[in-house]
C-alpha positions in Angstrom: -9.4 7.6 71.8 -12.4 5.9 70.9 -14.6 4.9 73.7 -17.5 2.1 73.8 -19.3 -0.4 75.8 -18.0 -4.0 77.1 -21.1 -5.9 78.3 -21.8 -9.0 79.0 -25.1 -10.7 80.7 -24.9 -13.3 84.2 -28.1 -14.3 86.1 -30.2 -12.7 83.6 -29.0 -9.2 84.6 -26.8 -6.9 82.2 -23.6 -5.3 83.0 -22.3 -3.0 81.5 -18.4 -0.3 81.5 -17.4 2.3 79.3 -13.9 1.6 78.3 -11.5 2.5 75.4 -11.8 0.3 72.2 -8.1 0.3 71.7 -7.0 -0.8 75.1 -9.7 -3.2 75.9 -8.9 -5.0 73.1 -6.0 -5.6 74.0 -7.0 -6.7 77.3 -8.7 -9.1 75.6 -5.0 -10.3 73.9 -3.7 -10.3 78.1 -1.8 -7.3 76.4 -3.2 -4.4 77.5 -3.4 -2.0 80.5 -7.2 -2.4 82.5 -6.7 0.5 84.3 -6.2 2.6 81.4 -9.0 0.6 79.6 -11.7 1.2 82.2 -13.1 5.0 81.8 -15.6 4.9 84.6 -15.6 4.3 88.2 -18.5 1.8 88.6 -20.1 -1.3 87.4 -23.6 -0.5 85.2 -26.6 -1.8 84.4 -27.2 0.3 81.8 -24.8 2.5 81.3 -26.7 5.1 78.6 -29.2 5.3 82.3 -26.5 5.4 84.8 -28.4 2.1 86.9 -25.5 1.2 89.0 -25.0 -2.5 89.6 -25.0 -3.0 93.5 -22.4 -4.9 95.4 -24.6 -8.1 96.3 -24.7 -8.0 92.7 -21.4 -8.2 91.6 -20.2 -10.0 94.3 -23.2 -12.7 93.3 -22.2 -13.0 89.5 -18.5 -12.0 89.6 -17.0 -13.3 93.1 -16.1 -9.8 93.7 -17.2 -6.4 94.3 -13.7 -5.1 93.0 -14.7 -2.9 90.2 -11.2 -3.1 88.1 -11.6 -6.9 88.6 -15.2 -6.8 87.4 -14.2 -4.9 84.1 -11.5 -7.0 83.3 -14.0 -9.9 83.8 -16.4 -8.1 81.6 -13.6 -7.4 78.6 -12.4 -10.6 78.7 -15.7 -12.6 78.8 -18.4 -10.8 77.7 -18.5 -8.3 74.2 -16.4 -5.0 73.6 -18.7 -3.3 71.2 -16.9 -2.3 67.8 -17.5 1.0 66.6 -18.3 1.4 62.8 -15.0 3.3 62.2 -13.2 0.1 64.0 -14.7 -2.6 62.1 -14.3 -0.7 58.5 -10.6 0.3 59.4 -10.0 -3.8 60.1 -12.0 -4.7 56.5 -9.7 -1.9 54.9 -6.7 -3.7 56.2 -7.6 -7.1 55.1 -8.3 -6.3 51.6 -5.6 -4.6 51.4 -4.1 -7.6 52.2 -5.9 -9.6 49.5 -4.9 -6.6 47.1 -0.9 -7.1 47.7 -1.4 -10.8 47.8 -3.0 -10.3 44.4 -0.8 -8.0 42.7 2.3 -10.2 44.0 1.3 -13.8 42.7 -1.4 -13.2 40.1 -1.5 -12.7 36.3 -3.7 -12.0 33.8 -4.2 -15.2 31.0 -1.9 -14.0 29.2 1.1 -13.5 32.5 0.7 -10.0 32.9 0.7 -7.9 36.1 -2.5 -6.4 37.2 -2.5 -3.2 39.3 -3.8 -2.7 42.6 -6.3 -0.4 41.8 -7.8 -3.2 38.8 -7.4 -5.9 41.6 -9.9 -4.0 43.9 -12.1 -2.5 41.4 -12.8 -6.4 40.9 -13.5 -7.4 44.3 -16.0 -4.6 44.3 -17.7 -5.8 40.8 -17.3 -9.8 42.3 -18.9 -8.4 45.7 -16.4 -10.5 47.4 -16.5 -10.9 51.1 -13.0 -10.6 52.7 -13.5 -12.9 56.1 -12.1 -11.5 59.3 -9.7 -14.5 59.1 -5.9 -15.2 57.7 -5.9 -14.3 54.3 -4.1 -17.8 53.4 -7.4 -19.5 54.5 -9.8 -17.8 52.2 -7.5 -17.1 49.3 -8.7 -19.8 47.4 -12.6 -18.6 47.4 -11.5 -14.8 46.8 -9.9 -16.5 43.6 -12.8 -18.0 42.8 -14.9 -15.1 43.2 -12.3 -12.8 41.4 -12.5 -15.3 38.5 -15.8 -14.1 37.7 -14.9 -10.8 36.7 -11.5 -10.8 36.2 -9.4 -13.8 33.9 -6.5 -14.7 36.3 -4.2 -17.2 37.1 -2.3 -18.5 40.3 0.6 -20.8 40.1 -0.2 -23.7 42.7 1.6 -26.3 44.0 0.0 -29.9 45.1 1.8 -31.5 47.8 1.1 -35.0 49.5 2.1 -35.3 53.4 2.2 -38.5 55.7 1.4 -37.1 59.2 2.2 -39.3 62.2 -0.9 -40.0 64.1 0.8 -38.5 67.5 0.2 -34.8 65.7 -2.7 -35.3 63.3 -5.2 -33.7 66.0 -2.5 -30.1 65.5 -1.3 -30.7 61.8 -5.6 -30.8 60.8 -6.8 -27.5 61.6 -3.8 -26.2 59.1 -4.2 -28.8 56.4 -8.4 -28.6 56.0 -8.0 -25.5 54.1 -6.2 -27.0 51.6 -7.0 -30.7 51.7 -8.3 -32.1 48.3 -7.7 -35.9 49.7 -7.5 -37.8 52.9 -6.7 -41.2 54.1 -6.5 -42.2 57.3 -4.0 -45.7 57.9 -4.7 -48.6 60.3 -1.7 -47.6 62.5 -3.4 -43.8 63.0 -1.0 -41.9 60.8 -2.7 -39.3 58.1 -2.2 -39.5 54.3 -3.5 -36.2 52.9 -2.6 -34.3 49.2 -3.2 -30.9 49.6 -3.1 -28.3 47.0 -2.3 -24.0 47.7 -1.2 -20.8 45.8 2.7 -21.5 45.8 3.1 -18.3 47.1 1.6 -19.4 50.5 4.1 -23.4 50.6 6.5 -21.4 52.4 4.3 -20.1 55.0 2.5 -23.6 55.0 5.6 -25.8 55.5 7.1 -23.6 58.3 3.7 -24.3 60.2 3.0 -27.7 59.5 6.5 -28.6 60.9 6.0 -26.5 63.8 3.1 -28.9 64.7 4.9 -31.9 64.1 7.7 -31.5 65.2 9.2 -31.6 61.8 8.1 -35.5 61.8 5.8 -35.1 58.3 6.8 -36.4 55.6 6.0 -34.7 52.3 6.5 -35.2 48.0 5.8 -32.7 46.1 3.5 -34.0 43.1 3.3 -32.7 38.6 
């Protein structure tokens, strides 16, 4: 069990619990148990002093002097402090992630295979950054980056899509990673080619008909 701080600042005034990192995170996802993410009994200050925040004060800044109520308010809205160990286990996760993505759909110049430990012995010489963000919205950079250092090659797929105007607000924050052309049409619709890994199409189709309702219309294009 790893403990740590949620905090967050109102009127100018810090407060402050000590909580598990586990389960408050998940609080944070409306999954978790509070009571079992709370590991102390009051409201601080400053929690390394042991300044106890007084009732007029919580009831001033949180509408209650409940103290479960106040530390779920503080996990939700304010900052669960990541321990080191935390954050590197997360950034080991996601390149392994880039790694199996890697190993799966790319090839050397010449179409052979390269082996997990090559694939991440290049990220380390390319000093890539692997974002705390889905994989299939950074792919494209890591392959540039991995380029550098390491000759590869992706087969990608370019795809145009006609998006009704009634879902273009939705279908746009999945199609700007990938968009290499846009045109918007008098009547509101969205005209767009975008171009991925075809590794990730499948993944990419499922959610841009999701968003639309299945209403887009799309033509794969040499």
């Amino acid at each position: 069990m790893a403990q740590t701080t949620a905090r967050v600042t109102k009127g100018g005034k810090h407060y402050e619990v000590l909580v598990d990192l586990d389960e408050a995170m998940k609080v944070r996802k409306g999954e978790g148990n509070i009571n079992a993410a709370v590991l102390t009994d009051a409201i601080f200050h400053n929690l390394k002093s042991g300044e106890h925040v007084s009732d007029i004060d919580l009831k001033n800044n949180f509408g209650t002097t409940e103290m479960i109520e106040v530390a779920e308010k503080i996990i939700k809205g304010g900052e669960v402090v990541r321990t080191a160990e935390s954050m590197k286990a997360d950034t080991d996760v996601k390149y392994k992630q880039v790694v199996d993505f890697m190993v799966s759909h790319a090839v050397s110049p010449e179409g052979r295979p390269y082996t997990p430990d090559r694939i991440m012995k290049a990220l380390s010489e390319a000093h890539v950054n692997v974002k705390n963000k889905p994989i299939e919205s950074q792919v494209d950079d890591i392959i540039d980056q991995l380029s550098k250092v390491l000759p590869l090659k992706i087969e990608r797929k370019k795809v145009k899509l006609l998006i009704p105007a009634l879902h273009t607000g939705k279908a746009y924050g999945i199609i700007k990673e990938f968009m290499v052309q846009e045109s918007w049409k008098n009547n509101g619709d969205l005209e767009v080619v975008v171009e991925m890994p075809t590794a990730l199409t499948f993944d990419f189709y499922d959610r841009i008909n999701s968003a639309t309702s299945g209403s887009v219309m799309s033509e794969e294009l040499k």
